[in-house]
C-alpha positions as a Markdown table, in Angstrom:
| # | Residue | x | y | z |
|---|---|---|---|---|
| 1 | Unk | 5.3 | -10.4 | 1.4 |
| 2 | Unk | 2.7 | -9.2 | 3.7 |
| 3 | Unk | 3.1 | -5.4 | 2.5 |
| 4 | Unk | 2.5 | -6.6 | -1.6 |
| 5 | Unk | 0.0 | -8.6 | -0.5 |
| 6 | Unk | -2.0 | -5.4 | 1.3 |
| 7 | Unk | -0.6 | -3.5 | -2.1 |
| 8 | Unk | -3.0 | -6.2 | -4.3 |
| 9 | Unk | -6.0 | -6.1 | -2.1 |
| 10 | Unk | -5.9 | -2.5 | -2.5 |
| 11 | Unk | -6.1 | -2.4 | -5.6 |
| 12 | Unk | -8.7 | -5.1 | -5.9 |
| 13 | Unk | -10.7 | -2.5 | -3.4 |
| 14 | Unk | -14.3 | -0.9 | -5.3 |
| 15 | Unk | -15.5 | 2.0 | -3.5 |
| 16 | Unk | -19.6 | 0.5 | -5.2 |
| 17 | Unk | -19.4 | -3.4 | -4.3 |
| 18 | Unk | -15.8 | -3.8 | -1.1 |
| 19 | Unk | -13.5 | -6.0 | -3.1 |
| 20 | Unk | -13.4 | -7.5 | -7.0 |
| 21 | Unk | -11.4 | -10.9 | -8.2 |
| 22 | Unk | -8.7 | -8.6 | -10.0 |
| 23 | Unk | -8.4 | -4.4 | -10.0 |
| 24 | Unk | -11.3 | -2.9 | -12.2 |
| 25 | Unk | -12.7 | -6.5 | -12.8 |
| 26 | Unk | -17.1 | -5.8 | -12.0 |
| 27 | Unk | -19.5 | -7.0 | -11.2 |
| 28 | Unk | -18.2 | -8.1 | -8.1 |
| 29 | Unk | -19.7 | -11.7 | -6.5 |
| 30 | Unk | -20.3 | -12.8 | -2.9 |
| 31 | Unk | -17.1 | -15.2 | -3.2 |
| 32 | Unk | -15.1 | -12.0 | -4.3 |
| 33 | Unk | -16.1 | -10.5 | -0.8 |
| 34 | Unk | -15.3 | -13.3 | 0.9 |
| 35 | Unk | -11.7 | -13.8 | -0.3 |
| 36 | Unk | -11.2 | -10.4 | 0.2 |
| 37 | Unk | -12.7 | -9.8 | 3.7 |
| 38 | Unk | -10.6 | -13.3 | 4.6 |
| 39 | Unk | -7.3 | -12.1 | 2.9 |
| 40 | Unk | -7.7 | -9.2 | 4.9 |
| 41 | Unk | -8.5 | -11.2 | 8.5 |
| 42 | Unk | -5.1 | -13.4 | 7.6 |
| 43 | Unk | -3.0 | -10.5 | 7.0 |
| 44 | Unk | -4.3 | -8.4 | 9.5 |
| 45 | Unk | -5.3 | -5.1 | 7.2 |
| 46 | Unk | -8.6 | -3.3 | 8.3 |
| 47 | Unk | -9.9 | -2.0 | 5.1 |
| 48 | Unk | -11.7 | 1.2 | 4.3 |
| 49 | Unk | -13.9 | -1.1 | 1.9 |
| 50 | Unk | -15.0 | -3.2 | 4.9 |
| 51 | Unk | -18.3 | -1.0 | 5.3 |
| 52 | Unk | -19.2 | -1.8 | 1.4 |
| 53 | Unk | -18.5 | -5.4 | 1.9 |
| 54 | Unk | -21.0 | -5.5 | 5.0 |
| 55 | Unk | -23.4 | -3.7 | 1.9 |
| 56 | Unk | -23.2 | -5.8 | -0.7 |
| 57 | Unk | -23.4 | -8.8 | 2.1 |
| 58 | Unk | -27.2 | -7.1 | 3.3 |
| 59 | Unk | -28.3 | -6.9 | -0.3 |
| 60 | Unk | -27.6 | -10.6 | -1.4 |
| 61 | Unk | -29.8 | -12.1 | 1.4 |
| 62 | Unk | -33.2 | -13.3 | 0.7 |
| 63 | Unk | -36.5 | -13.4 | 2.2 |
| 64 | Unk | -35.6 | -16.7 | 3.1 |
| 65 | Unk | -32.4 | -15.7 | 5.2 |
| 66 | Unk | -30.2 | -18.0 | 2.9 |
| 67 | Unk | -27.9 | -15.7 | 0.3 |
| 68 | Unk | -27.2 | -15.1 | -3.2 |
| 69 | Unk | -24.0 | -15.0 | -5.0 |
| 70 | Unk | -24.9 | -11.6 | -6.3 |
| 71 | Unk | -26.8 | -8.1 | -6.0 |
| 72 | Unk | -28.9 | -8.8 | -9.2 |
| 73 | Unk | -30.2 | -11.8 | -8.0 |
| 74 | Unk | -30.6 | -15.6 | -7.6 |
| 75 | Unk | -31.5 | -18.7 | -5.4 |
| 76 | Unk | -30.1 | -18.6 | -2.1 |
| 77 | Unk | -27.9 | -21.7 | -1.8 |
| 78 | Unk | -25.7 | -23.3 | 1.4 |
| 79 | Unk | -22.6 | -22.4 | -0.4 |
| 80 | Unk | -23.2 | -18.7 | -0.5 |
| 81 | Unk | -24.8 | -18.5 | 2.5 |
| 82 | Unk | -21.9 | -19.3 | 4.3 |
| 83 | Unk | -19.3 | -17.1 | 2.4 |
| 84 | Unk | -22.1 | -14.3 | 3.7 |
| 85 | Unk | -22.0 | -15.3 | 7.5 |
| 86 | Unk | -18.2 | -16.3 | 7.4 |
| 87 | Unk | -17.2 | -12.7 | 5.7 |
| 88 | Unk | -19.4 | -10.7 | 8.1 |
| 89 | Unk | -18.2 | -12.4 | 11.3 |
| 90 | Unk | -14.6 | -11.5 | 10.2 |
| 91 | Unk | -15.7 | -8.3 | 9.3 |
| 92 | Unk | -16.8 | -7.8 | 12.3 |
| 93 | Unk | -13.6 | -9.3 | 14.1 |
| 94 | Unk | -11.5 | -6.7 | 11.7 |
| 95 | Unk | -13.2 | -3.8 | 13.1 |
| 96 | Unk | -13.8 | -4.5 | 16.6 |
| 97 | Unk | -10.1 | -4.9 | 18.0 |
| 98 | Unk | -6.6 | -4.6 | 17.2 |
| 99 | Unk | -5.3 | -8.0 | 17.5 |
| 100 | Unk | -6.5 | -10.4 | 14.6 |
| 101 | Unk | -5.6 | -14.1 | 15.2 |
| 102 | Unk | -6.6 | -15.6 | 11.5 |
| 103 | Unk | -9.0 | -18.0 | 11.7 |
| 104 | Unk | -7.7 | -20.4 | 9.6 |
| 105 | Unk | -4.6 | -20.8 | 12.3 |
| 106 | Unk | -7.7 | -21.6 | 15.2 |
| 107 | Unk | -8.7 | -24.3 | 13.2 |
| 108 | Unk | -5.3 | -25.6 | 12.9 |
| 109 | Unk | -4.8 | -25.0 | 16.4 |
| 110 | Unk | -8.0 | -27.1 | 17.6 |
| 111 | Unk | -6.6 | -30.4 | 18.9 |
């Protein structure tokens, strides 16, 4: 399961914006990184799109600090703000070591 399911996020990989909803599917939006970048933490799969993601994550913030859902523009909302912070603090997890303990199990672990 865990090898189709690296097979898929390949394919959903764009070498211009990290990761699309579906394969060839553009624009790409700031919730389409996110899934990505978190499918990737669960399964464990260090992508070679990770360093576009962490792109298309720096070009959706505002002068405000808050984030956009997209590279062509927008309000920064809560909501996209925190797919921007969640996806690069697992990006950053995903290319700093070579054990990945999914966040989603930490939450279910916390008593």
């Amino acid at each position: 399961m865990l090898q189709t399911s690296r097979d898929f996020l390949r394919h959903c990989e764009d070498p211009e914006y990290g990761f699309l909803s579906v394969p060839n599917a553009r624009p790409a939006f700031l919730e389409h990184i996110h899934a990505g970048v978190l499918a990737c933490s669960v399964i464990g799969y260090r992508s070679p799109a990770l360093p576009r993601c962490e792109e298309f994550i720096e070009k959706c913030q505002k002068g405000n600090g808050g984030y956009v859902r997209s590279v062509f523009g927008g309000s920064a909302t809560l909501e996209n703000t925190w797919l921007a912070v969640e996806a690069g603090a697992l990006i950053r997890r995903l290319e700093s070591g070579p054990e990945i303990i999914p966040h989603m199990m930490e939450r279910e672990a916390l008593p």
